[in-house]
VOBA-1610 file (N, C-alpha, C; in pm, whole numbers, padded with zeros to 5 digits, always signed):
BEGIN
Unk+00273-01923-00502Unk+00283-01814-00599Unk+00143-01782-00652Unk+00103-01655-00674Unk-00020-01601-00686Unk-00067-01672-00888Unk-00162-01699-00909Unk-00251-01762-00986Unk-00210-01627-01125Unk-00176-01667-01211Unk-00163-01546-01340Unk-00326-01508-01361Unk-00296-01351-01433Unk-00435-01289-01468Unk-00420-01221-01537Unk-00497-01194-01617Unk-00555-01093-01727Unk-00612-00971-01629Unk-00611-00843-01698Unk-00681-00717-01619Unk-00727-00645-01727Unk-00834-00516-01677Unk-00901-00470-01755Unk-00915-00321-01718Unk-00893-00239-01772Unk-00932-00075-01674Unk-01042+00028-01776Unk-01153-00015-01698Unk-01298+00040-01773Unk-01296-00084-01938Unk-01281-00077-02017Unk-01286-00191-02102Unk-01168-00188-02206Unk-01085-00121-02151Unk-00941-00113-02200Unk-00867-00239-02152Unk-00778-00368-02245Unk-00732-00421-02159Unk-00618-00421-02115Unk-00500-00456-02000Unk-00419-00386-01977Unk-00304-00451-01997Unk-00210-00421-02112Unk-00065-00467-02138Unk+00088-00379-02081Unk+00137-00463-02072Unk+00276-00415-01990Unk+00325-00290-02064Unk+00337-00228-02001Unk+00457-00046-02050Unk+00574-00100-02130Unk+00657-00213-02072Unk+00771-00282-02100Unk+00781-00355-02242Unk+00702-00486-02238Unk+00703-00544-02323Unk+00606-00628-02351Unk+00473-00533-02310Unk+00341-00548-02415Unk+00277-00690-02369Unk+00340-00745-02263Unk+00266-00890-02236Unk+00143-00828-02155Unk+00059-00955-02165Unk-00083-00913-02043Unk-00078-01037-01966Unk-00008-01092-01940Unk-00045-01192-01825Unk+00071-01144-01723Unk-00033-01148-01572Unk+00064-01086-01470Unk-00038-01167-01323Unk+00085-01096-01208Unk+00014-01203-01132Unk-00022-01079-01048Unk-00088-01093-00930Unk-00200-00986-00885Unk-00125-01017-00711Unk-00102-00845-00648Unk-00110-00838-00476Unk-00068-00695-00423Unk-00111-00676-00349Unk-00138-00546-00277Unk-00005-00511-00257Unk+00016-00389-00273Unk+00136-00304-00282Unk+00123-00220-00168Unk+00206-00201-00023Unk+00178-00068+00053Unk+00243+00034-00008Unk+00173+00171+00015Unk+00256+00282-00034Unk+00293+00342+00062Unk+00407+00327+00118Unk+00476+00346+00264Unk+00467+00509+00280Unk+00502+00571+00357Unk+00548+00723+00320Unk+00668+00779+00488Unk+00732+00829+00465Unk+00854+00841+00576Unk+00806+00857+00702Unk+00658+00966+00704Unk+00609+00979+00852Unk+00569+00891+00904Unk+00486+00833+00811Unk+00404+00685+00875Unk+00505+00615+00916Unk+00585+00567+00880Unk+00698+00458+00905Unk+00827+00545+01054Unk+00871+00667+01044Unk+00870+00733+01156Unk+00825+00673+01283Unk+00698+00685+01300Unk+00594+00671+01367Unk+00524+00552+01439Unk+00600+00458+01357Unk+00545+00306+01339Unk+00409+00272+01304Unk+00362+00358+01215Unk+00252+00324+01152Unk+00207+00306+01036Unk+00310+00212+00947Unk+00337+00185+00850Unk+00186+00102+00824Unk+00126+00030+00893Unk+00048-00043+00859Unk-00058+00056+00798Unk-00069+00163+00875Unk-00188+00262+00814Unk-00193+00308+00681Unk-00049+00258+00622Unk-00052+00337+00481Unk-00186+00322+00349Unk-00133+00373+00292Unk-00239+00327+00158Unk-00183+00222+00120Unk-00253+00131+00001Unk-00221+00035-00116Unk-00261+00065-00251Unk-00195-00032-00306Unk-00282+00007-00420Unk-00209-00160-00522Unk-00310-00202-00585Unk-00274-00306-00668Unk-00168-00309-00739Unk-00089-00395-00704Unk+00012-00380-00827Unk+00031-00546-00950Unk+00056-00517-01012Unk+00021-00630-01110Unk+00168-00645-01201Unk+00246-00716-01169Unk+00387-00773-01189Unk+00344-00846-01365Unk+00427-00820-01451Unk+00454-00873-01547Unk+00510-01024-01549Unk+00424-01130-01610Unk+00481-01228-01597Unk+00644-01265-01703Unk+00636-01182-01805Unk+00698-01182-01906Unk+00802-01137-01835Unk+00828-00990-01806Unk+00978-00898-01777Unk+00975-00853-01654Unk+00855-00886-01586Unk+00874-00861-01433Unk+00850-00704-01418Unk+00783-00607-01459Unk+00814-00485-01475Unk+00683-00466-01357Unk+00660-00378-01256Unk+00563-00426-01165Unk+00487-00277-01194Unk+00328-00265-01215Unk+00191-00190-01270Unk+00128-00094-01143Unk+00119+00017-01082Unk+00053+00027-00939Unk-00090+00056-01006Unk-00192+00030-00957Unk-00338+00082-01004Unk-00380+00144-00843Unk-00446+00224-00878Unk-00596+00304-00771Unk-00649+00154-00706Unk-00679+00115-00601Unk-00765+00076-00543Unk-00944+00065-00632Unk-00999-00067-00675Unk-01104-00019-00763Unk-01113+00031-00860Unk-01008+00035-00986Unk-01013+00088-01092Unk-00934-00026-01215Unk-00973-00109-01102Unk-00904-00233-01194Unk-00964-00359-01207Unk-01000-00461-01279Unk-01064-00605-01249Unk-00989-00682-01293Unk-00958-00753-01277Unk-00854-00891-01290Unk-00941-01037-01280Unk-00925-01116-01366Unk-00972-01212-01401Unk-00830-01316-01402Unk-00889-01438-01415Unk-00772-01546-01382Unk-00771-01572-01564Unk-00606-01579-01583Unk-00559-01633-01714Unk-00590-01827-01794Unk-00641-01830-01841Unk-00687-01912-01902Unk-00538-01989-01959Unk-00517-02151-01919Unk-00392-02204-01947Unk-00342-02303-01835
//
């Protein structure tokens, strides 16, 4: 299971939509889309970070690079 983390976007830091926790655990999300997968080229899709709530599980997508994540202290 992926290591909990704290995140940050520009020096904002980043708490859950849900229920305001900030510790979450960190892994690449594909963003599938019908043609690609059609096609069998699902692998080509985009990603983009997604960062799962450790608290309520509520899962975060970020941009590629617009995010830093640091490991949670504990």
């Amino acid at each position: 299971m992926a290591k909990p983390v704290h995140a940050v976007v520009g020096e904002k830091k980043v708490h859950c939509l849900i229920c305001g926790g900030d510790t979450f655990r960190e892994r690449e999300v594909k963003l599938n889309s019908t043609g690609m997968e059609f096609f069998n080229l699902a692998w080509a899709n985009e990603s983009a970070t997604g960062l799962i709530c450790g608290s309520c599980g509520y899962v975060h997508l970020f941009v590629p690079g617009s995010l830093k994540v640091y490991r949670a202290q504990g």
